[in-house]
C-alpha positions as CSV (number, residue, x, y, z in Angstrom):
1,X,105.4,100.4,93.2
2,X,102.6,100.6,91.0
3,X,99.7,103.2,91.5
4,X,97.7,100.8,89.5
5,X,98.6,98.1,91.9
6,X,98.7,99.5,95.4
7,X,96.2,102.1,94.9
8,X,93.3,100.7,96.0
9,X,95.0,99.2,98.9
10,X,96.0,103.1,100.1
11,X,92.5,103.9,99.4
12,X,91.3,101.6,102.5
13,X,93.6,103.9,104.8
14,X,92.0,106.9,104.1
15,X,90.3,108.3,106.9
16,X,91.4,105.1,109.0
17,X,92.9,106.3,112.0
18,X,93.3,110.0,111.6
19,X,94.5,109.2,108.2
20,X,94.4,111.5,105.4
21,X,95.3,110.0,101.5
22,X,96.2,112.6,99.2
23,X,97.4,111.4,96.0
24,X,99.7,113.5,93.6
25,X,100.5,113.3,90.4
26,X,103.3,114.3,87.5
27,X,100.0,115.2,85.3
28,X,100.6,118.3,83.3
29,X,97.6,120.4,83.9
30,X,96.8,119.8,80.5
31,X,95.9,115.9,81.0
32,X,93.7,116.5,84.1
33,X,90.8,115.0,82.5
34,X,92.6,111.7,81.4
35,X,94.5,111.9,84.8
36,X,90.6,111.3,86.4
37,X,89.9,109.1,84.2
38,X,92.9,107.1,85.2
39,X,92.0,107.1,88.8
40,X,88.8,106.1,88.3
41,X,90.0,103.3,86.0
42,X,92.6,101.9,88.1
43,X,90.3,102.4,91.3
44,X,92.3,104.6,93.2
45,X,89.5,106.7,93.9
46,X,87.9,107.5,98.0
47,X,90.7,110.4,98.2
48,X,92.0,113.8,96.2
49,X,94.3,113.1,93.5
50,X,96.3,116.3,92.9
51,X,98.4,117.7,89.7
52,X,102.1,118.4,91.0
53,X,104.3,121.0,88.8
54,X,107.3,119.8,90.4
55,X,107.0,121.7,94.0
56,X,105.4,119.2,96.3
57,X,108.4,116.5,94.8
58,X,110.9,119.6,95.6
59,X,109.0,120.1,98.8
60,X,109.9,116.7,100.0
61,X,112.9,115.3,98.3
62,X,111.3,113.1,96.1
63,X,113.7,112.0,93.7
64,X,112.2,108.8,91.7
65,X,109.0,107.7,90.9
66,X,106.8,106.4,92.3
67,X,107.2,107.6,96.1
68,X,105.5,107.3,99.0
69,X,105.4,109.8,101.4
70,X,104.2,110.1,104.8
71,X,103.6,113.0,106.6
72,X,102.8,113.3,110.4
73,X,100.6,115.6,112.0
74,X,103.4,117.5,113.2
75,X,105.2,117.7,109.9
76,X,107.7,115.3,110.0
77,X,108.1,113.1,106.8
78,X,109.1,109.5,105.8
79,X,109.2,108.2,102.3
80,X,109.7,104.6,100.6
81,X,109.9,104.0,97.0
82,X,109.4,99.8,98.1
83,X,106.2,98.5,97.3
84,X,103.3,99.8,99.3
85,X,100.6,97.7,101.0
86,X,98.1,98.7,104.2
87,X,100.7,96.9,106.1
88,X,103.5,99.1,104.5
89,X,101.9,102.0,104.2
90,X,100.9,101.7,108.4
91,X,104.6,101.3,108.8
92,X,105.9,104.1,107.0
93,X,103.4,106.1,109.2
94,X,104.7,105.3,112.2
95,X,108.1,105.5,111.0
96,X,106.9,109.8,110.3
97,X,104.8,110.0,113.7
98,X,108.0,108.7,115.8
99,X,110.1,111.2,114.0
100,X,107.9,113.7,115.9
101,X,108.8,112.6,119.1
């Protein structure tokens, strides 16, 4: 998985059927302005990119990078590290919405 690669595709989900993109990053706070420029770059733009210290990869057991994690409304997650397309990506948020069933 590539952010490179499959960001613009995740871009195209935001706001697509009650989906929200957040995008988080192992940026040190002091790279924030080359971690915009990156984004912009790359095209993975359309959504909030975020700086994580560490607590949102403790927060849901992300343990290699990259990761994708989907959360449901209801708070339950699912997370790949395969490649992510919009086909992917819609799978892996299904997979997190039937865990709140």
């Amino acid at each position: 998985m590539s952010c490179r690669r499959e960001g613009p595709a995740v871009a195209e989900l935001n706001g697509e059927s009650g989906i929200k993109v957040i995008g988080v990053s192992t940026i040190g706070p002091d790279q924030l302005d080359l971690g915009s420029v990156t984004v912009a770059e790359w095209g993975i733009t359309g959504f909030p990119n975020i700086a994580d210290d560490g607590e949102l990869h403790a927060r849901f057991d992300v343990v290699t990078h990259p990761t994708a994690v989907a959360v449901s409304a209801g708070g339950s997650l699912a997370l790949t590290t395969d490649e992510i397309d919009i086909q992917n990506a819609m799978e892996l948020i299904k997979r997190a919405r039937a865990r709140d069933a």
